[in-house]
N, C-alpha and C positions, 0 to 999 in steps of 0.2 A: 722522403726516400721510401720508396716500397720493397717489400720484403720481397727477395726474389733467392731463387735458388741458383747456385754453382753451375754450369755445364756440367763439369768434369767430375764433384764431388757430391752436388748434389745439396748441398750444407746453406741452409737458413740462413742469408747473413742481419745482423741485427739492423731493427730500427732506428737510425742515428736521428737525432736531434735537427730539422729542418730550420733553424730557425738560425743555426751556424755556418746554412750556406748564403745569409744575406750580409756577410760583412768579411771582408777582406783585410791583412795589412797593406798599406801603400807602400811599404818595402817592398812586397812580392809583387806588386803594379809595376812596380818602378824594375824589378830585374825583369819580368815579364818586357816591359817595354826597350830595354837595352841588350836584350836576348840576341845574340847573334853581331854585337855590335863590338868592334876592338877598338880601345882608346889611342891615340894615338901614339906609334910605338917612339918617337923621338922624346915624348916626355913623361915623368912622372906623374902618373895616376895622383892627383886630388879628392878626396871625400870629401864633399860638404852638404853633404844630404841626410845626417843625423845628429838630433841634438844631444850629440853624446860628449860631456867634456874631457877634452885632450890632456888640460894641465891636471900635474899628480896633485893626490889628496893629501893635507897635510901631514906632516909627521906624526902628528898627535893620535892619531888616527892607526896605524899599526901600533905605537906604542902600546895603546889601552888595548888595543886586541891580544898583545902578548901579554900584557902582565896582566890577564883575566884570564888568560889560557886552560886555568885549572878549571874553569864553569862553562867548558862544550859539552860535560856529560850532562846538564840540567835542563832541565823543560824551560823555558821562560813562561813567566808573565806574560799573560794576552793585550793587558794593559801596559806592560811596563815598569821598568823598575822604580822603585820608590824615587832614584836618586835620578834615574831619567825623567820623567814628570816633572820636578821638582826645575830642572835643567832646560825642558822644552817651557817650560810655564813663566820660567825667568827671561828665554827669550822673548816671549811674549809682550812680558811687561816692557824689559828695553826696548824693543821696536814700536811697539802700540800704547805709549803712557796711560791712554784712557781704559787699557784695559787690567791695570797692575789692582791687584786684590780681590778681581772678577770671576777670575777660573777656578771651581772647583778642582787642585789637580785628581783627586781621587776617584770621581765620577763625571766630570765632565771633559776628561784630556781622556787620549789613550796613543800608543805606540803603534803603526800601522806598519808594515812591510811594504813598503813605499807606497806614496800618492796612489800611483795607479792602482795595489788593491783598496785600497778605501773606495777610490773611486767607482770600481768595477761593484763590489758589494753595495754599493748605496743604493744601488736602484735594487738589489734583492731585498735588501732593507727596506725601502719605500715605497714600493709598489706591491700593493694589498690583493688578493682575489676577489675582494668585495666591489672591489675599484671595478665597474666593469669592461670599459676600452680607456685604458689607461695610459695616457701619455709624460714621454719625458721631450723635456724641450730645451735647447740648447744651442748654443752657437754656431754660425757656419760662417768660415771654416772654422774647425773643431778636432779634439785630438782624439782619434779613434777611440780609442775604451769609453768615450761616456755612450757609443752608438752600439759598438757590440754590448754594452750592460745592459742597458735598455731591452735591448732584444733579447737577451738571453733572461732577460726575469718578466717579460713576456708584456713590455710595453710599447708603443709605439714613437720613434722619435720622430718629434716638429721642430724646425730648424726656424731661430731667431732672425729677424731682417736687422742688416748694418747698413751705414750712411756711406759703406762702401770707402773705396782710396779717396785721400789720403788717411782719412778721419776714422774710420770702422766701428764706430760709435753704437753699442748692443741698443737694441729700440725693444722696448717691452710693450709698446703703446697698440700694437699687434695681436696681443693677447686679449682676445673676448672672451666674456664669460663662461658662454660652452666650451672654451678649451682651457680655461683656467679651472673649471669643473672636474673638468676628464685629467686635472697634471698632475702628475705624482709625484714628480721629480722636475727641479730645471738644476740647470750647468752654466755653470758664469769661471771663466777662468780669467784672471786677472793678478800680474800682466799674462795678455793674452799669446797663445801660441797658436798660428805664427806671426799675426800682425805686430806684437809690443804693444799695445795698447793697453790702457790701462781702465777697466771699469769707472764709468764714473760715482761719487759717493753716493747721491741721489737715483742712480739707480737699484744701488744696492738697497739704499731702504724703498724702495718701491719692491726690489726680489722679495724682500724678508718681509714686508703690510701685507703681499698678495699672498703669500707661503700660507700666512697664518690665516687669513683671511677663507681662504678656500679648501685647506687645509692637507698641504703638500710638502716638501723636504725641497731647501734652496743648499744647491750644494757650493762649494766656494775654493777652487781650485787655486792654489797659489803659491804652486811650486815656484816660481820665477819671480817670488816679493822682494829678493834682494838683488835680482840683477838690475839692477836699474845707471839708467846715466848719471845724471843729474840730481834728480828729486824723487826721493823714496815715495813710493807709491803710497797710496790710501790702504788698508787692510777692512776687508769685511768685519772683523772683530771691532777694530777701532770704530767705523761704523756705527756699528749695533751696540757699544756701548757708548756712542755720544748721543743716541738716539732713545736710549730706554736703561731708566738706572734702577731698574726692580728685577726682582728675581727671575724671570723669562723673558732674558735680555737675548737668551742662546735659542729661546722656544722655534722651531723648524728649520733648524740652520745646520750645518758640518762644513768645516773652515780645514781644510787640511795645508800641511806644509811636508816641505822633503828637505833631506838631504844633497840630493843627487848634484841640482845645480848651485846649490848654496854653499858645498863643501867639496865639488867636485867628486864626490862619494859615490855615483851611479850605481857601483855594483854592491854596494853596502845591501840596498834596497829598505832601506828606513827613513819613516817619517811622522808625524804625527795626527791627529786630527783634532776639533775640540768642534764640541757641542749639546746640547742638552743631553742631562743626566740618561734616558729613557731613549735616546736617540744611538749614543754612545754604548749603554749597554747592549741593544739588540744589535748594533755593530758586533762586536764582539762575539754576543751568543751567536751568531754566527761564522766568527773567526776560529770561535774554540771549538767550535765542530766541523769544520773544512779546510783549513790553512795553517799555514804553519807559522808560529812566532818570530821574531825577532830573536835572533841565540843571546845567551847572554854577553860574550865578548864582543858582540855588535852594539849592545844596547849600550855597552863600557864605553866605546869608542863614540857612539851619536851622543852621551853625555856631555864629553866634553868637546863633542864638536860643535853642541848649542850653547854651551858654557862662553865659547871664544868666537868675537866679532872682529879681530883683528885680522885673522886670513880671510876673508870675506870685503874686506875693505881691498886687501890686495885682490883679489879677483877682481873686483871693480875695477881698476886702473888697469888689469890687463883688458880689460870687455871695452873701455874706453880707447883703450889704442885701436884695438880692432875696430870699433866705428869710425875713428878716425882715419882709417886706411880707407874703410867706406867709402868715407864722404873724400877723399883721394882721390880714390876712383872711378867713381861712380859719382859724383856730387853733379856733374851736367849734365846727368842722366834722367830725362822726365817721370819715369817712372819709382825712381826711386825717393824714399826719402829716409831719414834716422828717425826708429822709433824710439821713444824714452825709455823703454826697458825690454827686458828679454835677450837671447843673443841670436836673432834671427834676422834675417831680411826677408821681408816682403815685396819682392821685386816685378812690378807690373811690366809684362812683354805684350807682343803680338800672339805668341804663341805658347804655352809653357810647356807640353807636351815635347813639343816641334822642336823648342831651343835645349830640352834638356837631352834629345838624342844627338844633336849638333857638337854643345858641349861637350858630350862623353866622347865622340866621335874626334871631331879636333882638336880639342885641347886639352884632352884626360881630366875635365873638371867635371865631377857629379853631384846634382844636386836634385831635388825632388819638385816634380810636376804640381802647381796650387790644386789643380781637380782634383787631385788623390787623398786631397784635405777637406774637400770641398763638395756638398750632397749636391745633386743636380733641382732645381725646381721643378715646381708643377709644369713648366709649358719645355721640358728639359734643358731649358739652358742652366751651365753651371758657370758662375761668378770665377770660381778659383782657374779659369781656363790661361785667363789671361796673366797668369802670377807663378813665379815659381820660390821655393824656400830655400834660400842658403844659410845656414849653420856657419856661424861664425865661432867654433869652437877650438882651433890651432894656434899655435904660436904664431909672432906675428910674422916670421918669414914664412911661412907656410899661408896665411891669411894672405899676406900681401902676393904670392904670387897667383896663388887662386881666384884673386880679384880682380888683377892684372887679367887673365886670362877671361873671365867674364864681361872685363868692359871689352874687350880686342871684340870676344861674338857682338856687342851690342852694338 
């Protein structure tokens, strides 16, 4: 942007930041592209174009926010309370047996203000000025923040090849040396958003050999470890401590977890991360100089919401119904299939663009376009063209008519 003056007033206006006009949300794509467009007025308007969860957060959950009431006037901890640590590190070991006894909570845990800022800071974290064309590379499709961080701490993002529908399988095998050279940062989310899929183990220790090998930051995005159907996923931690039982088991790694979908807690915005000592604290030193903590009646509340795997189990059975209405639905559907985890569909069409203005248009169902998740390649074609996202986040009568209404377009 160049500095140009006012007609009217004459007045300088400042040099903004060029680098904020390469990245958009697919929120504002997606109203952009239904701009001018009325749902149909005979029915109720449906959302299913965010992955925002519908069911309330447990009771537990205001409880501890009220009987903490008295510590809104206090600063928190950057890291976190003694007793949250203690609470995020215990779920740790419950979910991940191999990792019980491995986490420092005191230097290698900390409390994040949800996933996404860890995520957004990792790459100001990771990417060095010494670095000279410094890239971050990462999945496509892919959830916006790991592309605007990238850009905004001034690297370049390269986008992972997958073995595409049904399978989406991350391929590392892509990465040559000059670009393993020049990476500062890679992004692996697992299970992934929006396919469900799930990382496999052997690639993860291939992310974490190559991290250290070349010597770069492998990030490990896993908000969605507990949404699962079936079979709980693999965890990077679990991982990396079946792989290495010495003391730089964690060396080039950040493993974050949330709230949001585990607790249905979205607007809590709390989460945690775990990773080498050195890694964890320059998180931080620059947490305590730009952002703002976790309050303490928040941190009361995410205690015991790590504390307790019981409402989580119930989430699962509703996430279970909702697939089932899926596979209802849509089960003769070619493009569709159940993925094992996440609460997403990844549904291959002709058109995704084309069928999500149809959608909004007759049948007041909204859902989001795959391109908008999805970077274009070198020769421009873009993969996500053909796929669109629905968010399986409502109860089931709300689920089941909005699926209803999707299979009638297909």
């Amino acid at each position: 942007m160049n500095r140009a003056s006012s007609p009217t007033t004459g007045t300088v206006k400042p040099l903004l930041n060029e680098r904020i006009a390469r990245f958009e949300s697919p929120f504002r794509r997606l109203d952009a592209l239904l701009s001018g467009i009325e749902p149909n007025p005979a029915l109720a308007p449906i959302t299913m174009h965010v992955g925002e969860p519908q069911d309330s957060p447990p009771p537990m959950l205001a409880q501890a926010v009220a009987d903490h009431a008295n510590q809104w006037n206090r600063y928190p901890p950057s890291l976190g309370t003694p007793e949250f640590l203690v609470a995020a590190n215990g779920y740790l070991e419950r979910r991940y047996p191999a990792v019980r006894g491995r986490v420092a909570t005191d230097r290698e845990l900390s409390s994040v203000s949800s996933t996404r800022e860890g995520l957004f800071l990792a790459a100001s974290v990771a990417v060095s000025p010494s670095r000279p064309a410094p890239l971050a590379v990462m999945p496509n499709p892919f959830y916006q923040t790991y592309r605007a961080a990238a850009i905004m701490a001034g690297a370049q993002p390269k986008y992972l090849a997958s073995s595409g529908f049904p399978d989406f399988e991350v391929d590392l095998s892509g990465l040559d040396a000059a670009t393993l050279a020049d990476t500062a940062i890679l992004y692996l989310c697992s299970p992934s958003n929006p396919e469900g899929r799930v990382v496999a183990p052997e690639t993860m220790r291939e992310a974490a050999l190559l991290a250290r090998r070349h010597g770069f930051l492998v990030v490990f995005d896993e908000c969605y470890a507990e949404l699962y159907d079936h079979q709980a996923p693999k965890g990077a931690l679990e991982v990396l401590a079946e792989m290495d039982d010495g003391p730089g088991w964690l060396d080039n790694v950040l493993v974050l977890h949330s709230l949001s979908k585990r607790s249905s807690a979205a607007g809590m915005r709390s989460g945690f991360a775990v990773g080498a000592a050195e890694v964890i604290a320059a998180l931080n030193r620059v947490r305590l100089n730009g952002t703002a903590c976790t309050p303490m009646p928040l941190l009361a509340a995410a205690t015991a919401l790590w504390s307790d795997d019981a409402h989580v189990d119930v989430m699962r059975e509703r996430l279970r119904a909702r697939f089932d209405l899926a596979d209802r639905h849509l089960g003769g559907y070619p493009g569709y299939y159940r993925p094992p985890c996440g609460f997403f569909l990844w549904l291959r069409v002709d058109d995704g663009a084309s069928l999500t203005r149809s959608l909004w248009s007759d049948v007041a169902l909204k859902v989001l376009p795959g391109e908008y998740l999805t970077q274009p390649s070198e020769d421009g074609g873009n993969d996500g063209r053909r796929f669109i996202r629905i968010a399986l986040v409502h109860d089931l009568e709300t689920t089941d008519t909005g699926l209803r209404r999707l299979a009638s377009m297909l």
